[in-house]
C-alpha positions as CSV (number, residue, x, y, z in Angstrom):
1,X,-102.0,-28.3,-22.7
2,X,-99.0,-29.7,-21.4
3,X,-96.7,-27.7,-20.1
4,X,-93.2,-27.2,-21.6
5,X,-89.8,-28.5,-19.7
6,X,-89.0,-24.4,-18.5
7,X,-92.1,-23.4,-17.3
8,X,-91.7,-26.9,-15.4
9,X,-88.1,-26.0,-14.2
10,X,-89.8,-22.4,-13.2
11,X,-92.6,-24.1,-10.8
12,X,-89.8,-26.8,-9.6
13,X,-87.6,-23.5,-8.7
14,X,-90.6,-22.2,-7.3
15,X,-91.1,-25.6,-5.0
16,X,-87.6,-25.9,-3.9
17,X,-87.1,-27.0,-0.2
18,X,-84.1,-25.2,1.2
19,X,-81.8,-27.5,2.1
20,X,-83.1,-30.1,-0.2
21,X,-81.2,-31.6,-3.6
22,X,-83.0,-30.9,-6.5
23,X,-85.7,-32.5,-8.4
24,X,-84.6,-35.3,-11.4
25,X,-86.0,-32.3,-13.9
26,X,-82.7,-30.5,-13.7
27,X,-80.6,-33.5,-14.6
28,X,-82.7,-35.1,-17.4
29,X,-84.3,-32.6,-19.4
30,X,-82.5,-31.7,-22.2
31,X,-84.4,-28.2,-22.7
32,X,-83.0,-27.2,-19.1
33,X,-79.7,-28.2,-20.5
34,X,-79.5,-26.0,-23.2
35,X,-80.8,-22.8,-20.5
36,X,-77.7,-24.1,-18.4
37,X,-75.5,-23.5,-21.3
38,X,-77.3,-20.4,-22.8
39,X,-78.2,-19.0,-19.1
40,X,-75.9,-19.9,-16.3
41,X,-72.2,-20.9,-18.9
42,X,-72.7,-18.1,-21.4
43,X,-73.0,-15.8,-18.4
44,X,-70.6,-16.3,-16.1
45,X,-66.4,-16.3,-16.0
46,X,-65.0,-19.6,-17.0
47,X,-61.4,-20.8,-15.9
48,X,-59.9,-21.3,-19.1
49,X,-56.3,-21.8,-18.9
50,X,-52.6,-20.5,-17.6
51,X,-51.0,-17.1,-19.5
52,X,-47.8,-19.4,-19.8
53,X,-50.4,-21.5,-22.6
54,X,-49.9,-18.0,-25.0
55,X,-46.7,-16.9,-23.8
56,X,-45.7,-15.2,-27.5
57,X,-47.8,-13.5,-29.6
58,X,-49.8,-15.6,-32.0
59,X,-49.6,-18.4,-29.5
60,X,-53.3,-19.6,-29.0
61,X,-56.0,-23.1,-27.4
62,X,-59.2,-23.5,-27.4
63,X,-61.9,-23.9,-24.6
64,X,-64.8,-25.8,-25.7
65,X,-68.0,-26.5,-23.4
66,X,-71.5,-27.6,-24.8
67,X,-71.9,-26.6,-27.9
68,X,-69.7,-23.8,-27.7
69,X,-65.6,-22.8,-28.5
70,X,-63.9,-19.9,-27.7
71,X,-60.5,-19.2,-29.2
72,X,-58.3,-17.4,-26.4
73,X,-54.8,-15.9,-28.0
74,X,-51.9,-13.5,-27.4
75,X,-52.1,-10.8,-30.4
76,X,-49.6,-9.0,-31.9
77,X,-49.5,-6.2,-29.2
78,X,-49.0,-8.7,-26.4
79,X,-52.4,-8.4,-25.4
80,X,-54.7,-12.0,-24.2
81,X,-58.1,-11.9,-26.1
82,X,-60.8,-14.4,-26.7
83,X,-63.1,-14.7,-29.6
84,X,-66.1,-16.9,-30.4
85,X,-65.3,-19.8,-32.5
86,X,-67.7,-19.4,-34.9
87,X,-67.1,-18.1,-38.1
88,X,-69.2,-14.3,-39.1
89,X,-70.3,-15.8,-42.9
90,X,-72.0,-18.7,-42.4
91,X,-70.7,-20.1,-38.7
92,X,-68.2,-22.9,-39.3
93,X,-65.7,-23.1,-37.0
94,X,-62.8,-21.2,-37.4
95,X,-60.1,-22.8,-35.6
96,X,-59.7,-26.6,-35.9
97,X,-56.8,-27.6,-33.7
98,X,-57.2,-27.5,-30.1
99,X,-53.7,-25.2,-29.9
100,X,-50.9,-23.7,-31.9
101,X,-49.4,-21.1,-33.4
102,X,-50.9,-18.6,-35.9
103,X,-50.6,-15.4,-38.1
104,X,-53.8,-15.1,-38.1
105,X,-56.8,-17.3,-38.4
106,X,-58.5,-18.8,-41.6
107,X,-61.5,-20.3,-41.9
108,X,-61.5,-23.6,-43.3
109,X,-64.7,-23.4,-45.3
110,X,-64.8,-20.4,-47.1
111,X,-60.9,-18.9,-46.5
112,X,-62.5,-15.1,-44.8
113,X,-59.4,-14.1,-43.2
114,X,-58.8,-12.8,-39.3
115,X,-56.4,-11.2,-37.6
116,X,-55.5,-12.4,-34.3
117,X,-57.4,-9.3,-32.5
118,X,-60.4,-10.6,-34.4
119,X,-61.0,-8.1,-37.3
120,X,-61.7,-9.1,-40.4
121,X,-58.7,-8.7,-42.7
122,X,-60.5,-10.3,-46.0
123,X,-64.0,-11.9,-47.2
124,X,-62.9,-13.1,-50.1
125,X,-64.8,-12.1,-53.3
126,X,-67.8,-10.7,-51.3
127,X,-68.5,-7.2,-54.1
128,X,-67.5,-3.6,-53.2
129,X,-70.1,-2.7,-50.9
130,X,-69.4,-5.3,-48.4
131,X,-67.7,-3.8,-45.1
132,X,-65.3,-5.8,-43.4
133,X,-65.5,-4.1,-39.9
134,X,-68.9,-5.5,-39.1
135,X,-68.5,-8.9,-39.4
136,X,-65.3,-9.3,-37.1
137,X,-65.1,-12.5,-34.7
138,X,-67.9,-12.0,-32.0
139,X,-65.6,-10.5,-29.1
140,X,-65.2,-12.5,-25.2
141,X,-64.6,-10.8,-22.0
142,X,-60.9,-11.9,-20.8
143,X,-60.6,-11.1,-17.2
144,X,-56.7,-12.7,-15.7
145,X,-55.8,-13.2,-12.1
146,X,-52.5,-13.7,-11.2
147,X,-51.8,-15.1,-14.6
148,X,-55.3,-17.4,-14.2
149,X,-57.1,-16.9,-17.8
150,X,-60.5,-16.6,-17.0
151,X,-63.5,-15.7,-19.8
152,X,-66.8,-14.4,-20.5
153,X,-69.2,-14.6,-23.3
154,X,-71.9,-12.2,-21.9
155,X,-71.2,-8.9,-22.2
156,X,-72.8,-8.3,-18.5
157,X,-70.4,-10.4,-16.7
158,X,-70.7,-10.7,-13.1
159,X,-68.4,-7.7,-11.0
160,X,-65.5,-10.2,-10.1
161,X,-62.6,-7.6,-9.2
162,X,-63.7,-6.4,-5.8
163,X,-63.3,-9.8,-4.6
164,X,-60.4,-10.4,-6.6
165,X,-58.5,-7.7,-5.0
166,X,-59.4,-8.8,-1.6
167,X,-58.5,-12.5,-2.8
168,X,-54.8,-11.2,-4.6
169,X,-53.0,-10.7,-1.5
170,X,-53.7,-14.2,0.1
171,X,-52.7,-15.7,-3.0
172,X,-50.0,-13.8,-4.0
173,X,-46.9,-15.7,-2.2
174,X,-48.2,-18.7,-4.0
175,X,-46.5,-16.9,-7.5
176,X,-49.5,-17.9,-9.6
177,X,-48.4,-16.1,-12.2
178,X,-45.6,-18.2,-12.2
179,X,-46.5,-21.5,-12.9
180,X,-46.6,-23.7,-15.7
181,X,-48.6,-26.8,-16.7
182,X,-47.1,-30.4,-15.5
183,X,-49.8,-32.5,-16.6
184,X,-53.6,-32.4,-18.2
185,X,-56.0,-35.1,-18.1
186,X,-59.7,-35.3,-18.7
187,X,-62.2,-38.1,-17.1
188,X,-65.2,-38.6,-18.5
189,X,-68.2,-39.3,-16.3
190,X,-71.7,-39.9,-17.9
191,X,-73.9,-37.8,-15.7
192,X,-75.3,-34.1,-15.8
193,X,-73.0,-31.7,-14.8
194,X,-74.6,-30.0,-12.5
195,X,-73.9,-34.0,-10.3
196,X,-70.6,-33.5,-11.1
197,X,-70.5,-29.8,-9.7
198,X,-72.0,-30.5,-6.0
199,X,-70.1,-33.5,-6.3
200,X,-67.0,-31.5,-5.6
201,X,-68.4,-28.7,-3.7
202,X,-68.9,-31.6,-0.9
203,X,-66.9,-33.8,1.3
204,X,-70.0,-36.0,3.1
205,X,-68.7,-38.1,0.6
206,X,-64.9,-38.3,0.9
207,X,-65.0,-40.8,4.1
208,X,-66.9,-43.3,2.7
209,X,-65.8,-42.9,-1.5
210,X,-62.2,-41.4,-1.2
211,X,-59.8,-43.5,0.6
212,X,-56.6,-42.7,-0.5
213,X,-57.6,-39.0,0.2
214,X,-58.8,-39.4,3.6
215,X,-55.2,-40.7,4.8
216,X,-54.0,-38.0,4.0
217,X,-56.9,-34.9,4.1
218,X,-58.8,-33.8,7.4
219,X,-61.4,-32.0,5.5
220,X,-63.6,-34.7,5.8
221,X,-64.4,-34.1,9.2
222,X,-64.6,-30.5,10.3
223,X,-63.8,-31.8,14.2
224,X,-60.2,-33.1,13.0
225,X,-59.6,-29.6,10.9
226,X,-59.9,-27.9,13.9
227,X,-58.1,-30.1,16.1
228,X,-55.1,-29.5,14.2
229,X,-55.4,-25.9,12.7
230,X,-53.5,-24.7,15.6
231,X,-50.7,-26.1,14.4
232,X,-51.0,-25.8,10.7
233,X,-50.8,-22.1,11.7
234,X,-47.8,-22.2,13.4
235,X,-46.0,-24.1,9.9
236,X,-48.1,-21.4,8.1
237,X,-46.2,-18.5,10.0
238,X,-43.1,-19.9,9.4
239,X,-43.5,-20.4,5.6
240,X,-44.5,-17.2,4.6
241,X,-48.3,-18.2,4.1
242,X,-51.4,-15.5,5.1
243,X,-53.2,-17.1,8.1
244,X,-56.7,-14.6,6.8
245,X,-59.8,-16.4,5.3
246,X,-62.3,-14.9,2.6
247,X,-65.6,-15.8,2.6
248,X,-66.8,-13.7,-0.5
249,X,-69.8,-16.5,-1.3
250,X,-73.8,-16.4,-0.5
251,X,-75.1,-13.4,1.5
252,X,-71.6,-12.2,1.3
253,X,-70.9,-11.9,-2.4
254,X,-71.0,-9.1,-4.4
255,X,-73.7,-10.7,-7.2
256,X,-74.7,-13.8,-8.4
257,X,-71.5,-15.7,-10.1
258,X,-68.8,-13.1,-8.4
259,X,-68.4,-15.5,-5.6
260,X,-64.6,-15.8,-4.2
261,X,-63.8,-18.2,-1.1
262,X,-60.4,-19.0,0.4
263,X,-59.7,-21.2,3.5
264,X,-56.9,-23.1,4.3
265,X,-57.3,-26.5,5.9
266,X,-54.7,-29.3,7.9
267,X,-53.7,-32.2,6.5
268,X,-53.2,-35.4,9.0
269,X,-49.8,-35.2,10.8
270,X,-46.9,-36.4,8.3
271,X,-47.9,-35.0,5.2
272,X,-46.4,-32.3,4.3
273,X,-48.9,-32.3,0.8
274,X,-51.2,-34.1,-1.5
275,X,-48.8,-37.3,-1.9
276,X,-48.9,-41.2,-0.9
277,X,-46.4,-40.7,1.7
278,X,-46.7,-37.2,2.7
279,X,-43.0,-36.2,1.4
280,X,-43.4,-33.0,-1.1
281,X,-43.8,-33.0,-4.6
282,X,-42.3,-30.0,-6.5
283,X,-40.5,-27.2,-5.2
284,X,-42.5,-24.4,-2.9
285,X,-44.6,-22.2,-4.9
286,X,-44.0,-18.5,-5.4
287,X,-42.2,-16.6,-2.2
288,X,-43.3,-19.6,0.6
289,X,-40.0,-20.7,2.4
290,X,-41.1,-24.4,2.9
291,X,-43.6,-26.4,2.9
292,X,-46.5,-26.5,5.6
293,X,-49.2,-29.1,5.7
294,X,-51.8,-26.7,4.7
295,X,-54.4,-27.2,1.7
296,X,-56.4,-24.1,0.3
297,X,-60.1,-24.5,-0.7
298,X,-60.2,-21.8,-4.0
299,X,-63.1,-21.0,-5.5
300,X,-63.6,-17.5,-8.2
301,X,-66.8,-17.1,-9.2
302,X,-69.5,-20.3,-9.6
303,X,-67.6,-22.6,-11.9
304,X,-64.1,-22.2,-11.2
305,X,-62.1,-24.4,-8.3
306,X,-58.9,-25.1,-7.1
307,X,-56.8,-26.7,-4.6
308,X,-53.6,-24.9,-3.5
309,X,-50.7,-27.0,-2.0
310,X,-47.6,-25.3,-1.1
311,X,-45.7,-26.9,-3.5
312,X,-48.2,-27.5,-6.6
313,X,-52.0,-26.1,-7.5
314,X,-54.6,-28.5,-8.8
315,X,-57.1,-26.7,-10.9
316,X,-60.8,-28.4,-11.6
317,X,-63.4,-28.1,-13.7
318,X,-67.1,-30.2,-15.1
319,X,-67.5,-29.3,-18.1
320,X,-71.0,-30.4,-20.3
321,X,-70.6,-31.8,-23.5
322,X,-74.2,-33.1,-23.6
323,X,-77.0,-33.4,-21.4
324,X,-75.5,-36.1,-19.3
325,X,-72.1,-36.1,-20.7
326,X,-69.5,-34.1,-18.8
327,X,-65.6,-34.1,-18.7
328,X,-64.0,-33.9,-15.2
329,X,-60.8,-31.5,-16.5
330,X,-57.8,-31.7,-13.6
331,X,-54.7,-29.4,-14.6
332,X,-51.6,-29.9,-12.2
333,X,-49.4,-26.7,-12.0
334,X,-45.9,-26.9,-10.7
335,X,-43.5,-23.5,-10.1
336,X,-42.4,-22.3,-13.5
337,X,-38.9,-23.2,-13.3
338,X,-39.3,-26.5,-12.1
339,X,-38.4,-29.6,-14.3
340,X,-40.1,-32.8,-14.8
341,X,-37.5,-35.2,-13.8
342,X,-35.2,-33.3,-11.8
343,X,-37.7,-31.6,-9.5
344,X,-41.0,-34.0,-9.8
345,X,-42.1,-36.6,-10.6
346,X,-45.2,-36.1,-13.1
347,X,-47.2,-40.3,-11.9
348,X,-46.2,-39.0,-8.4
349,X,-47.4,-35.3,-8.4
350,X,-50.6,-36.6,-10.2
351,X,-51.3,-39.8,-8.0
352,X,-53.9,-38.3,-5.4
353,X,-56.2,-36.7,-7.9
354,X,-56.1,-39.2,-10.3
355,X,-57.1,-42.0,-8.6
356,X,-59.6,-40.0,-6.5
357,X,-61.5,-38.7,-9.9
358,X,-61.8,-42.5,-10.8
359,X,-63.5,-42.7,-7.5
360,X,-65.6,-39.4,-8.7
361,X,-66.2,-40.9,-12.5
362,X,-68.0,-44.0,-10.4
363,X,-70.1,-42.5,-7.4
364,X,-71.3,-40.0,-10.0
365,X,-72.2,-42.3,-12.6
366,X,-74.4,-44.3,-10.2
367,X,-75.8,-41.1,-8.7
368,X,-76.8,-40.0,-12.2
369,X,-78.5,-43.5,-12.8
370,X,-80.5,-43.8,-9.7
371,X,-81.5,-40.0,-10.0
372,X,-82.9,-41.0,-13.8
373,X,-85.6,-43.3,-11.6
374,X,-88.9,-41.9,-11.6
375,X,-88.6,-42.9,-8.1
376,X,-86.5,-40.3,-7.0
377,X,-87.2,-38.1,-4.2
378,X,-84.8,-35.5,-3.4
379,X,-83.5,-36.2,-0.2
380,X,-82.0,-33.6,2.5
381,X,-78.6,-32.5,2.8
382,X,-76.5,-32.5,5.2
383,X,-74.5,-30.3,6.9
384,X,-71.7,-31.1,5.4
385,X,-72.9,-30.3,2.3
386,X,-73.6,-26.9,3.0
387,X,-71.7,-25.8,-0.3
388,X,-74.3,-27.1,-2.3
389,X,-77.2,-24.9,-1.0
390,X,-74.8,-21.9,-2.4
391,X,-74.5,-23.4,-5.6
392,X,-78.0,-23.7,-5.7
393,X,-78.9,-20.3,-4.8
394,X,-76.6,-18.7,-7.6
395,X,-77.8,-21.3,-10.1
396,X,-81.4,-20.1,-9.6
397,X,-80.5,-16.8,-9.7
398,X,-79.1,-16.8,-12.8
399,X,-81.2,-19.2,-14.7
């Protein structure tokens, strides 16, 4: 008998070279897919949005991935929750419009009634022995960082806040609780998102595919970050930015999926930040006193990535839609009390990583066609791709 696509994926797990990509399996079949979503999504914290989204009660967006939605909202007491979309009668969704405002929610089909906490306030005409209290929105873990929204469906979420409390001082001049949203944009890329993923989590790639960033970013070459971290940490000093690194990730995190890593990097002498000329973009972020050249590398927990500037934060994230379908989501935050306009420019502040995820939607496009080959043979990595390995290792732990 043949044998199914998991018990495949187990053996292939079982096979894996360390240090080696994986096999085409992971990226073309759509039963591993669906454990991806069910496994390794539905189990770990997912970077859903900014507290200044909800900012009054009744304010609430959606975050949709796969085949799943999850309603996050500010309820009447003030307090952030998340609930499944999916309504407790017979599953339709509940909320239709990716944001707004609401009193409660209703769903469209059949009109049962929510409150924002996710009780149920009335199942209309459903006879006198019916019990509203057990059929309340399924509940989501909400866990925020420094006004980061982050969720979890499983009830056994991976232990986040030991890292997190080592991570909150590092971060805290940066006032992340004090940004807001400059601009939201989403690239579609027609590949498995587990390609899109290591895609980011390596920079082999950024000499060669990413020209506009490599004027400006030294990452790509781990010789030229230290060549000019001395002085990086001299700007640091001066505006008010922690010199400390956390390495919270592989043998050093606490569990599978409560990885935490922060490390700032240079960027090539006359930029100041992420821009075409160098010259900043916004305002400084949170306490910092100016602007220092610096980049941080963020990453909380296994899905969840962003790139700190002194003056504005860059959030990612890949998310599936279908088996090799994903969405490339950037979110560019700027301080909270700066204005479009008068203190950025939203084409400028957005140049860099727009034109460098066109550069992603391509070389991942191709690498998910030539990895669809029965010809493919996973290849070795290199050092530089050392991320991967990590990604790898919590992916299989979980799955």
């Amino acid at each position: 008998m043949p044998k199914d696509d998991l018990q495949v994926m187990r053996d292939l797990m079982e096979a894996q070279r360390e240090g080696f990509a994986l096999p085409r399996h992971f990226y073309t079949s759509q039963a591993v897919y669906e454990n991806d979503i069910s496994t390794f999504w539905n189990r770990n914290w997912i970077w859903v949005g900014h507290i200044s989204q909800i900012a009054e009660p009744g304010d609430y967006f959606l975050f949709d991935y796969g085949p799943e939605s999850i309603i996050i909202v500010r309820d009447r007491e003030g307090e952030v929750r998340a609930h499944q979309n999916v309504c407790r009668h017979r599953g339709s969704r509940v909320c239709i419009e990716q944001k707004g405002k609401a009193r409660n929610f209703i769903c469209p089909y059949h009109a049962w009634t929510f409150d924002l906490n996710g009780k149920l306030r009335n199942g209309r005409s459903m006879g006198a022995d019916f019990d509203p209290g057990q059929y309340g929105l399924f509940p989501v873990q909400v866990k925020i960082f420094q006004g980061l929204i982050f969720v979890c469906p499983s009830e056994d979420a991976p232990p986040l806040d030991a890292a997190l409390d080592r991570l909150a001082p590092l971060s805290k001049p940066f006032g992340f609780e004090n940004l807001k949203i400059a601009h939201e944009a989403s690239y579609p890329v027609p590949a498995n998102w587990k390609l899109a993923l290591e895609n980011y989590l390596e920079c082999y790639h950024c000499a060669p595919s990413h020209q506009d960033y490599s004027r400006s970013h030294s990452l790509k070459d781990p010789a030229q970050v230290l060549e000019f971290s001395g002085a990086l940490h001299e700007r640091m000093k001066e505006a008010g930015v922690p010199l400390e690194e956390l390495d919270l990730t592989g043998e050093n995190a606490v569990a599978p999926g409560a990885d935490v890593y922060w490390r700032r990097y240079p960027l090539f002498p006359g930029y100041l930040t992420g821009s075409k000329d160098g010259a900043p973009l916004a305002p400084p972020l949170g306490e910092l006193k100016s602007q220092d050249g610096g980049a941080t590398d963020l990453g909380i927990g296994t899905l969840n990535y962003f790139l700190v500037y002194a003056d504005h934060v860059v959030g990612y994230r890949f998310v599936p839609r279908a088996l090799q379908d994903t969405d490339i989501q950037i979110v560019w935050y700027v301080r909270g009390d700066a204005e479009e306009g008068r203190d950025y420019d939203k084409d400028t502040l957005t140049w860099l990583w727009h034109v460098t995820s066109l550069d992603d939607e391509r070389i991942i496009r191709h690498n998910q066609e030539g990895v669809n080959s029965h010809h493919f043979v996973p290849g070795p990595l290199s050092e530089m791709e050392w991320s991967i390995s990590g990604f790898y290792r919590n992916y299989f732990s979980m799955i």
